[in-house]
N, C-alpha and C positions, 0 to 999 in steps of 0.2 A: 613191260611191253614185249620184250622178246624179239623184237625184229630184229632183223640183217639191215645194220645201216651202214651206208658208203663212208668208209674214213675217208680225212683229206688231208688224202696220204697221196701226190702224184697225179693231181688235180687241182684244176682251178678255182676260184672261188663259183663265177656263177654257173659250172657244171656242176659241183659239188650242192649247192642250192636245189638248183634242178633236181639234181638225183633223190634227194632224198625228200620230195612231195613224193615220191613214185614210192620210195621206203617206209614212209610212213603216212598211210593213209586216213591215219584217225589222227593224225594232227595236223592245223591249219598252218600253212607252211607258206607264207607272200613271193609275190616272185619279184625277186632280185635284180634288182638294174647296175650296179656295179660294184666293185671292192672298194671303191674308194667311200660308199654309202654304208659300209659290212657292218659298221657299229650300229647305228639306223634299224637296219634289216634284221640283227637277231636281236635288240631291244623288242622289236616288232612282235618277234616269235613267241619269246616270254611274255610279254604285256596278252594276246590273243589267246598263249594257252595256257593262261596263269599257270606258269612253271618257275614256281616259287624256288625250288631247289637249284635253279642253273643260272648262273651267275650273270648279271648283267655285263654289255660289252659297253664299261666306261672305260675313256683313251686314259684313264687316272692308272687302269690296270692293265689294260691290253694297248701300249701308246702304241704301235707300228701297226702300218694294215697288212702286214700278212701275219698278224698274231688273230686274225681269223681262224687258223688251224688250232690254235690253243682253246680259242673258245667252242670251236668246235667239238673237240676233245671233252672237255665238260657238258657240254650238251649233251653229248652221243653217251657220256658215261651216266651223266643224270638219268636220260632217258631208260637206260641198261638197268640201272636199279631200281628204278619205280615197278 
């Protein structure tokens, strides 16, 4: 994909959400109602754009809500290599 996408790195979850509909325009990106839903929301993400390579957010692997930044990590990396 090549885009510039916002780490969340020093940011909240639902700015972080936000920002990156604006990062990544060719992919359908839900809007966010809160962190304590984050696992929900990027299930969401992957189910919508069959993105088979980025890891689901089960609490089995990411149990804390702010291990949103780790799945985001994966995301933003998955995305980076496709």
């Amino acid at each position: 994909m090549s885009n510039i996408i916002t780490l969340p790195i020093g940011i909240d979850f639902l700015t972080w959400s936000n920002q990156i509909r604006d990062d990544l325009p060719d992919v359908f990106i839900p809007l966010a109602s809160s962190v304590v839903d984050w696992w929900y929301w990027a299930n969401q993400v992957i189910s919508l754009n069959e993105l088979a390579n980025v890891p689901y957010a089960t609490k089995l692997i990411f149990r804390n809500i702010e291990d949103w930044r780790y799945w985001a990590i994966y995301f933003i990396e998955t995305l980076n290599l496709s």
